[in-house]
C-alpha positions in Angstrom: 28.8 -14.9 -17.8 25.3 -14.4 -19.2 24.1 -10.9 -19.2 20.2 -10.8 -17.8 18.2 -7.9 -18.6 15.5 -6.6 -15.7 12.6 -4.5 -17.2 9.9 -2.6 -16.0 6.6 -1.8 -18.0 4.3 -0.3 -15.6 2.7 3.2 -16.7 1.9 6.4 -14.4 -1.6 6.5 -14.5 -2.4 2.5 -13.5 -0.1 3.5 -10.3 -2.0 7.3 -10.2 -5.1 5.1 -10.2 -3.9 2.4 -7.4 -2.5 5.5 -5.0 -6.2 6.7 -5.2 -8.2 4.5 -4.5 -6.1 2.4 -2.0 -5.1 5.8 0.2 -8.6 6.3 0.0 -9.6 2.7 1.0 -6.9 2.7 4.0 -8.2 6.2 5.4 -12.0 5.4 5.8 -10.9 2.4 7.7 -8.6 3.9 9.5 -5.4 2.5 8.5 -7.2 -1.3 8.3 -6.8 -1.6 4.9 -3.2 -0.8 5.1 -1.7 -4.7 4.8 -4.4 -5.0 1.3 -3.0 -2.1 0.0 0.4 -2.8 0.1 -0.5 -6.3 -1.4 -1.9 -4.2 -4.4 0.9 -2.3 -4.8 3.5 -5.5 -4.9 1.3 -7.2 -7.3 1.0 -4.3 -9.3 4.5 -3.6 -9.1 5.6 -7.4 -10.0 3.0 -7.9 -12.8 5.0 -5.0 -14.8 8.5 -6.3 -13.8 10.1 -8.5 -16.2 13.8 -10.4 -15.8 15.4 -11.9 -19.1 11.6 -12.1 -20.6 10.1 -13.7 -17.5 7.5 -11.8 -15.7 7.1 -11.9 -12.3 3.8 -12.7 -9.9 3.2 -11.6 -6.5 1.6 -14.2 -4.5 1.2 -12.6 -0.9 -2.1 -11.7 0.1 -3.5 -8.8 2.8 -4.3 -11.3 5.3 -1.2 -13.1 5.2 0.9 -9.8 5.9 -2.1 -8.6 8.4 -0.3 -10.5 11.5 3.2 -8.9 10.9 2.1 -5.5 9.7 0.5 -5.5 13.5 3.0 -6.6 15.2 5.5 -4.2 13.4 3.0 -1.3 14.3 2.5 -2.1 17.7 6.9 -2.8 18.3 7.7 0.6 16.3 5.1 2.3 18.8 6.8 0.4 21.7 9.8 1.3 21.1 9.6 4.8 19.9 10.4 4.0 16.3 14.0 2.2 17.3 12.1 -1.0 15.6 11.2 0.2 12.5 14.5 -1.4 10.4 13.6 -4.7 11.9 10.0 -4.1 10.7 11.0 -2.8 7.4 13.7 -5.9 7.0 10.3 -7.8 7.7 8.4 -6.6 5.0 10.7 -7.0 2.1 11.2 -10.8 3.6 7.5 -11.1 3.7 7.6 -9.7 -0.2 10.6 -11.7 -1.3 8.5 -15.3 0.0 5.9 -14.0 -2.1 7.3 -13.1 -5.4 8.5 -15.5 -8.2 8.2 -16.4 -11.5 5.1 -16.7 -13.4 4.7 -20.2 -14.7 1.8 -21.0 -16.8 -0.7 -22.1 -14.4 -0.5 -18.6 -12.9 -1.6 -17.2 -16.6 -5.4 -16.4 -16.8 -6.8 -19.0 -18.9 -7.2 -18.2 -23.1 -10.9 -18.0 -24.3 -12.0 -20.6 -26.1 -14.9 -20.4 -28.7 -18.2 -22.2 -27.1 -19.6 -24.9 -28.9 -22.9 -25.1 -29.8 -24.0 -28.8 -29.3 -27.5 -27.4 -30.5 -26.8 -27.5 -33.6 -24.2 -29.6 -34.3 -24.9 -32.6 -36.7 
């Protein structure tokens, strides 16, 4: 059986930086910005996360978790907190749809040098 090696290269002060700003972001609006946020956070958290020398890409977006995040709020206040393990087994469902591989369409594209036609002869 093939040994596969899971590695993480993220660095303390790019997640100081997204703490700031996106706890800042979700208190002026109130809690809003919450689902955005925690979008940040997974693609952060994937983009440094590498298994056998494949990185990994977050896909999930703040809108696309907006619907569950408010129905997990509103059950968790219904209930007195007795549904927050459903809502948390929701959330790392919602992150585990959303996360693969990075293939090479997902990579930003290379800069090429421009050509001048101008000039060209």
């Amino acid at each position: 059986m093939t040994k596969t090696t899971f590695e993480f290269r993220g660095s303390g002060l790019s997640l100081l930086w997204l703490f700031i700003w996106t706890t800042l972001a979700t208190t002026f609006t109130c809690g809003l910005f919450f689902p955005w946020a925690a979008t940040f956070f997974m693609k952060w958290a994937a983009s440094h996360t590498y298994i056998g020398n494949r990185q990994l890409i977050f896909k999930g977006s703040g809108l696309g978790f907006f619907g569950n995040w408010l129905i997990i709020l509103l059950l968790t206040i219904l209930t007195l907190g007795i549904y927050t393990p459903w809502g948390i087994c929701l959330v790392y469902r919602w992150i585990a749809r959303n996360t693969e591989f990075i293939d090479e369409q997902d990579l930003p594209p290379t800069p090429t040098e421009p050509q001048n036609t101008r000039f060209s002869r």
